[in-house]
C-alpha positions as CSV (number, residue, x, y, z in Angstrom):
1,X,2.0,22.7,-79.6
2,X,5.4,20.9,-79.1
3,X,6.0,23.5,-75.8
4,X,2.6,22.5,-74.8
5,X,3.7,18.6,-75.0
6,X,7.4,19.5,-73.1
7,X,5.8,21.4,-70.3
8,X,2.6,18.7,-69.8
9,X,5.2,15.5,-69.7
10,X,7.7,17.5,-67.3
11,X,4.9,18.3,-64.9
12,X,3.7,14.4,-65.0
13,X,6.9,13.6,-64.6
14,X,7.6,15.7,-61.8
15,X,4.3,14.9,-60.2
16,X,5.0,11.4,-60.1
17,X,8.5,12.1,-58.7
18,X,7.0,14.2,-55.8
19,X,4.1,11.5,-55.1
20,X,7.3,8.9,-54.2
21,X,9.0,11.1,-52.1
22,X,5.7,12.0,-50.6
23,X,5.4,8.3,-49.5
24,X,8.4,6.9,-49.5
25,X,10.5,9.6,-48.1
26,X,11.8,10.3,-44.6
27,X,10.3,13.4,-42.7
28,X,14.0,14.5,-42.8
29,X,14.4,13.8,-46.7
30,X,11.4,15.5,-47.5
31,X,11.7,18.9,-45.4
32,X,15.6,19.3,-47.1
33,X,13.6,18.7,-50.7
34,X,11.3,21.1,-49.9
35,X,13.5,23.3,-48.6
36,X,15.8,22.9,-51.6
37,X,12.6,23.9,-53.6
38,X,11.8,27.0,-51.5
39,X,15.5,27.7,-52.3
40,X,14.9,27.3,-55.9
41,X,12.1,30.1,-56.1
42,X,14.4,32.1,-54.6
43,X,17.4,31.6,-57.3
44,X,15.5,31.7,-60.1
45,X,13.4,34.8,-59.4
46,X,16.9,36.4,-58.8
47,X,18.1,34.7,-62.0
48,X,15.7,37.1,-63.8
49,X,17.1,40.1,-62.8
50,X,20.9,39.6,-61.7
51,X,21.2,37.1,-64.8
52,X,18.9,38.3,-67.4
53,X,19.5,42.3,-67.2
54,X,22.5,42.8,-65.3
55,X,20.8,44.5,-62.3
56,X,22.9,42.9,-59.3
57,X,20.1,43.2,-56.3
58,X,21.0,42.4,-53.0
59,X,18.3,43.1,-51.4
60,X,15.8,40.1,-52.8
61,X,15.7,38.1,-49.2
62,X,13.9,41.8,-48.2
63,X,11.1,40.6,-50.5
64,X,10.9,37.3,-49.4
65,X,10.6,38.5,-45.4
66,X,8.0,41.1,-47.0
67,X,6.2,38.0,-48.4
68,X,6.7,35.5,-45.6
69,X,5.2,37.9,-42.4
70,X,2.4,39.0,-44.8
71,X,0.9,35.5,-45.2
72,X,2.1,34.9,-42.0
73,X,-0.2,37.4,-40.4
74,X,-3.1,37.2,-43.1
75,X,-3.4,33.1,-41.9
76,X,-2.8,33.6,-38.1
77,X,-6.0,32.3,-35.8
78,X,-8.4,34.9,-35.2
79,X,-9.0,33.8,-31.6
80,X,-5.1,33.8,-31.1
81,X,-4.5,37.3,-32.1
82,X,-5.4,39.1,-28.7
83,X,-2.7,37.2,-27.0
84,X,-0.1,37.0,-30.0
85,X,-1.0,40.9,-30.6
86,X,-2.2,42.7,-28.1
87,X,-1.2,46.1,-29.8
88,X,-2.2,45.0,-32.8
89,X,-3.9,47.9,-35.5
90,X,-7.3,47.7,-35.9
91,X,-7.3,46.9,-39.0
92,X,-5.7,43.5,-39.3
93,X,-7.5,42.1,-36.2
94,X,-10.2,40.7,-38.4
95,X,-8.1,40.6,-41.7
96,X,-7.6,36.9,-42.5
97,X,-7.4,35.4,-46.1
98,X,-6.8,31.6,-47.1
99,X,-3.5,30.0,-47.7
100,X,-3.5,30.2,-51.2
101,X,-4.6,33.9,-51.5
102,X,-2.7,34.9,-48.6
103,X,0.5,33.6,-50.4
104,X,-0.3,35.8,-53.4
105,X,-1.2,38.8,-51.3
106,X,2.4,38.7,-49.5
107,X,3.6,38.3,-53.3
108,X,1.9,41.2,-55.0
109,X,2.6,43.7,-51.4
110,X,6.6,42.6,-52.0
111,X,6.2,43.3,-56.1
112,X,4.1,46.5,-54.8
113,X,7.8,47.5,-52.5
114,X,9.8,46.7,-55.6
115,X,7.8,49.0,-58.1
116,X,8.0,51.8,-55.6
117,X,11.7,51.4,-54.5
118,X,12.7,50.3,-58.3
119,X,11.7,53.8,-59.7
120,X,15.0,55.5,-57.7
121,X,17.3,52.5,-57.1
122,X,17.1,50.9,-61.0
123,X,18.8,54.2,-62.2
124,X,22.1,53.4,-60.9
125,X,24.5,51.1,-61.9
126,X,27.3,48.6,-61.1
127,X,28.0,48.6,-57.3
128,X,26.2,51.8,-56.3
129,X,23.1,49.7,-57.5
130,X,24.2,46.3,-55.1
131,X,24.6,49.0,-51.8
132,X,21.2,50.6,-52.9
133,X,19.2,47.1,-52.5
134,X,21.5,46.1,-49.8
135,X,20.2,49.2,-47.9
136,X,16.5,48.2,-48.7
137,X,17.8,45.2,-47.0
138,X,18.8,46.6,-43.8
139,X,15.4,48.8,-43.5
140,X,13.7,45.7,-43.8
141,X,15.4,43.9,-41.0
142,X,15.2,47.4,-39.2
143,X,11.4,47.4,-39.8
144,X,10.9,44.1,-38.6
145,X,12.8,44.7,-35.2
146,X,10.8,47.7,-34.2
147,X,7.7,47.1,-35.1
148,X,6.5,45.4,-32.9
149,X,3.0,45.6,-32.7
150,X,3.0,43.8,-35.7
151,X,6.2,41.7,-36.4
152,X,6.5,41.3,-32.4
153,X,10.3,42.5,-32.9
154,X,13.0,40.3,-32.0
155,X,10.7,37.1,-30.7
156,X,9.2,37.0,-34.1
157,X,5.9,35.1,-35.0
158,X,5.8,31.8,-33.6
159,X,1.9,29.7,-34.1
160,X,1.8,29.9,-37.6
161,X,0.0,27.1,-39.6
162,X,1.7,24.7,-41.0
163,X,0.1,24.5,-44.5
164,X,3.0,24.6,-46.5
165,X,3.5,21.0,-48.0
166,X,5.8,19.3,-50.7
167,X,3.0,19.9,-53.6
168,X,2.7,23.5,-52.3
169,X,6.5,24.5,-52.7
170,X,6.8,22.5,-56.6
171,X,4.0,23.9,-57.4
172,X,5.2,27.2,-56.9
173,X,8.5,26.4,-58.3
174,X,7.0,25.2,-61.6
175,X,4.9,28.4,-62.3
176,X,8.5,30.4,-61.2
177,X,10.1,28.6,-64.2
178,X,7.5,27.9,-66.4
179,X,6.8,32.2,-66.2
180,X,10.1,33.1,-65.9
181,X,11.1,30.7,-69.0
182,X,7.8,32.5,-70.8
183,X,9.0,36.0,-70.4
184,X,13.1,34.8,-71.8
185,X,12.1,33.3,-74.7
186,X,9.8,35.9,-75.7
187,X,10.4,39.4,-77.4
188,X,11.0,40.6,-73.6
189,X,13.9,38.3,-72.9
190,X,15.8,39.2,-75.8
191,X,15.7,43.0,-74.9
192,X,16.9,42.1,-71.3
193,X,19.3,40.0,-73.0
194,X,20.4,42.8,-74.9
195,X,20.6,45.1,-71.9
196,X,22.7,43.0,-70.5
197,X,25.1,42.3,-72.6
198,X,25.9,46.3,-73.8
199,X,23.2,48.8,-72.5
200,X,24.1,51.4,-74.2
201,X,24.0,49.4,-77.7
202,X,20.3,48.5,-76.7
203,X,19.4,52.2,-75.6
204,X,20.9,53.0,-79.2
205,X,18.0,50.3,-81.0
206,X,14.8,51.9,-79.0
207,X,14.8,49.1,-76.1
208,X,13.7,50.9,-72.9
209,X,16.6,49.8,-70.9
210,X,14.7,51.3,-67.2
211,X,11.5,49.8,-68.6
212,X,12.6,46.2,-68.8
213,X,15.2,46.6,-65.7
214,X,11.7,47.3,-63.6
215,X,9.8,44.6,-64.8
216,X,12.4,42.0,-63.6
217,X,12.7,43.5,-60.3
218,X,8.8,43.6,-59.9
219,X,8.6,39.6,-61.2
220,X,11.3,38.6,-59.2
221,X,10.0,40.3,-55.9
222,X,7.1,38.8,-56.1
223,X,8.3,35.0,-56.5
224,X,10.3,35.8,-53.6
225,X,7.2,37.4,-51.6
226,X,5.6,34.4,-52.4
227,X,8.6,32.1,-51.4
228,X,8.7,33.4,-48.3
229,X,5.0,32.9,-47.0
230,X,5.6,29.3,-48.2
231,X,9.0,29.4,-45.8
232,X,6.8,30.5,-42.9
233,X,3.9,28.4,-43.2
234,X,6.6,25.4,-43.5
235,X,8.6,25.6,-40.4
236,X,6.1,27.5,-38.5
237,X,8.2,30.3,-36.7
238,X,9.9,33.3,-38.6
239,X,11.8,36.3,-36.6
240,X,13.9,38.9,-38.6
241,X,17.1,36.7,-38.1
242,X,15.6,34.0,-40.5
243,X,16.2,37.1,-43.1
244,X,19.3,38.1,-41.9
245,X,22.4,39.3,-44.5
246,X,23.9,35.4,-44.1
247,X,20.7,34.3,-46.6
248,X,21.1,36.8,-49.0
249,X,24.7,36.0,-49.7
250,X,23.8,32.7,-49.2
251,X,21.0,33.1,-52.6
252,X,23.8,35.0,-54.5
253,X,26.3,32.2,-53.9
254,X,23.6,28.9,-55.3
255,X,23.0,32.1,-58.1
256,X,26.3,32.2,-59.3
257,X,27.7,28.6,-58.7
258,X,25.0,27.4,-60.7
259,X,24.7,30.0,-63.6
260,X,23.3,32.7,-63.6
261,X,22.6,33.1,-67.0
262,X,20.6,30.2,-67.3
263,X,17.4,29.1,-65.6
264,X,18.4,25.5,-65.4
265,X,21.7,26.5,-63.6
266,X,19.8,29.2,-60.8
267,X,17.7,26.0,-59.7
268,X,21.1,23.9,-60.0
269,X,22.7,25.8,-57.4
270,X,19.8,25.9,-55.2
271,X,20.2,22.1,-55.4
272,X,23.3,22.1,-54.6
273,X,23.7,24.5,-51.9
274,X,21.2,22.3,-50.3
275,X,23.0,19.1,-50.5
276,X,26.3,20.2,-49.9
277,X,25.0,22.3,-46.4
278,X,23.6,18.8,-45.3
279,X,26.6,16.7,-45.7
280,X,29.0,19.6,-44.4
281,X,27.1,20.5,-40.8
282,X,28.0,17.2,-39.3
283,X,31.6,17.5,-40.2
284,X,31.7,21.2,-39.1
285,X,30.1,20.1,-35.2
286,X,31.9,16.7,-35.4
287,X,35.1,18.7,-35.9
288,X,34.1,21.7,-34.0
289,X,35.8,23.7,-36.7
290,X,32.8,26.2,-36.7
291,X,32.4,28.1,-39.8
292,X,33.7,25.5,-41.8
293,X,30.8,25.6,-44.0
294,X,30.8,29.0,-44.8
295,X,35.0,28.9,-45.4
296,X,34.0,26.0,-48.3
297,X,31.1,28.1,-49.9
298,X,33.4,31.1,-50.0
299,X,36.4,28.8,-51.6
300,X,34.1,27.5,-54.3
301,X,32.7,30.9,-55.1
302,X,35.8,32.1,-55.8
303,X,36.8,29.1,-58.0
304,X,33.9,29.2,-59.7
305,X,34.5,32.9,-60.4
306,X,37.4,32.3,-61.7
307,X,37.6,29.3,-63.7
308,X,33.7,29.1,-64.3
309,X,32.4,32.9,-64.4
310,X,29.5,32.1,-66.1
311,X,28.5,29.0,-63.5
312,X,28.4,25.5,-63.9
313,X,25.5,25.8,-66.7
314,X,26.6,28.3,-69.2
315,X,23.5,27.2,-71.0
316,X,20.3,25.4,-70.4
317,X,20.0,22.1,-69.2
318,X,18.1,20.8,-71.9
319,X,20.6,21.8,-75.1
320,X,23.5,20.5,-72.6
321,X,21.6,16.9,-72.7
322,X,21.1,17.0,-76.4
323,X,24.7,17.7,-76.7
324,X,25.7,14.9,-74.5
325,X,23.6,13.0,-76.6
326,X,24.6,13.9,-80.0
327,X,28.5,13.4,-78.8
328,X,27.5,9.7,-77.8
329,X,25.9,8.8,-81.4
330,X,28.0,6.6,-83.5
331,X,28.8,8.1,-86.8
332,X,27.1,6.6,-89.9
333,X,28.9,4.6,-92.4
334,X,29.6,6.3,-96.1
């Protein structure tokens, strides 16, 4: 009942907080918030299986293109397609779905990928895991050059409908983290915890280490399928270099800066990736010191790393405010 209470005033509060910026906000404002919440999905479906059972994936911005030309596709005009198309397969000339379940379809396809692909990768470990999804990655990008009756190779898909709003993109972000914060404090999330923290002491207590591994990587891939048709139907245009390596490192850094061991810091770092991209560009073109950006992001990795190696939120946001809190209380007289 109380859970019921926390997650009914967080989404009025947040509703409320979307309705200003809604009204009140610029055009420029409001695309960097909702591309900070696109962002968001992204961390924190990553969170749940870097953070949450150790499996370091590299290859979760695959999904999201998976995701993001599926819906892309599923809600293109009909009367466009011959000229968009012209090689098109039969079968998806007359295939067309509504935003909503188009979203969902490009989700459950990339979750479809992940349960296929999990069953080989998810039995290695360490780094021969990260250059297994990194591969997936670069089949993906290869996939989405050459074919090009359907992807239209290197020009991409331009035409899209622009559905994708601010109310779309939280929305989608509060189910990530209500489900993801459903499945970590459950029975679940303390066997993924457990595999995380010493596999082979899980293994030893009857916790189906491969099992639980393979459900995170399905869950996650299909938050970031779903992200990504919410990426296309917001800025209209996608072509394999919107999915290029540069994104996925870019996910892994707001990951790890933030905390990936907490959902609170995955969405953190989202946050402020976002911010901190914004208020570098125009020094990196005012200067012309080009790659600038990416020179900062790298430094404060590696500090992080370092100083922080559990991120800036080693736990969740909420105990951190009750802390604060508690440390601000006067003591009471004896």
């Amino acid at each position: 009942m109380r859970d019921a209470k926390r997650v009914l005033l967080t989404a009025l509060v947040g509703a409320a907080f979307l309705l200003l910026i809604d009204n009140f906000a610029s055009g420029y404002h409001k695309y960097l918030i909702e591309l900070m919440g696109i962002y968001a999905i992204l961390t924190v479906s990553l969170g749940l299986t870097n953070g949450f059972t150790d499996v370091f994936s590299l290859g979760h911005v695959g999904f999201m293109a998976v995701g993001a030309y599926t819906a892309a596709l599923l809600t293109f005009p009909l009367e466009k397609r011959p000229n968009y198309f012209p090689e098109l397969p039969e079968i998806l000339k007359g295939a067309y779905l509504p935003y909503p379940a188009a979203l969902i379809v490009g989700g459950l396809l990339a979750a479809a990928i992940a349960f296929v692909i999990g069953f080989p990768v998810l039995r290695l470990r360490g780094h021969y895991l990260a250059v297994a999804t990194l591969g997936f990655m670069a089949v993906v990008y290869s996939l989405l050059l050459n074919l090009e009756p359907i992807t239209r190779g290197a020009l991409g898909i331009s035409g899209i409908p622009e559905y994708t709003n601010i109310w779309w993109i939280y929305l989608w972000l509060g189910l990530t983290i209500y489900v993801t914060w459903r499945i970590v404090d459950s029975y679940h999330g303390r066997a993924m915890v457990a595999i995380r923290e010493d596999s082979i002491a899980a293994q030893s207590l009857g916790i189906d280490t491969f099992r639980y591994r393979l459900m995170a990587f399905v869950i996650g891939a299909f938050f970031a399928g779903v992200a990504g048709g919410l990426y296309a139907h917001l800025i209209t245009l996608i072509d394999p270099r919107a999915f290029s390596f540069v994104l996925t490192f870019n996910v892994i850094i707001m990951l790890i800066v933030g905390g990936m061991y907490t959902i609170s810091g995955a969405w953190l770092g989202a946050v402020l990736f976002t911010v901190l991209m914004q208020a570098l560009k125009p020094v990196e073109e005012s200067t012309g010191l080009y790659g600038l950006v990416e020179l900062i992001f790298s430094a404060l990795l590696v500090a992080i790393m370092i100083y922080k190696p559990r991120g800036i939120l080693e736990e969740e946001l909420p105990a951190v405010v009750r802390r604060w809190l508690k440390a601000g209380e006067k003591p009471e007289r004896s």
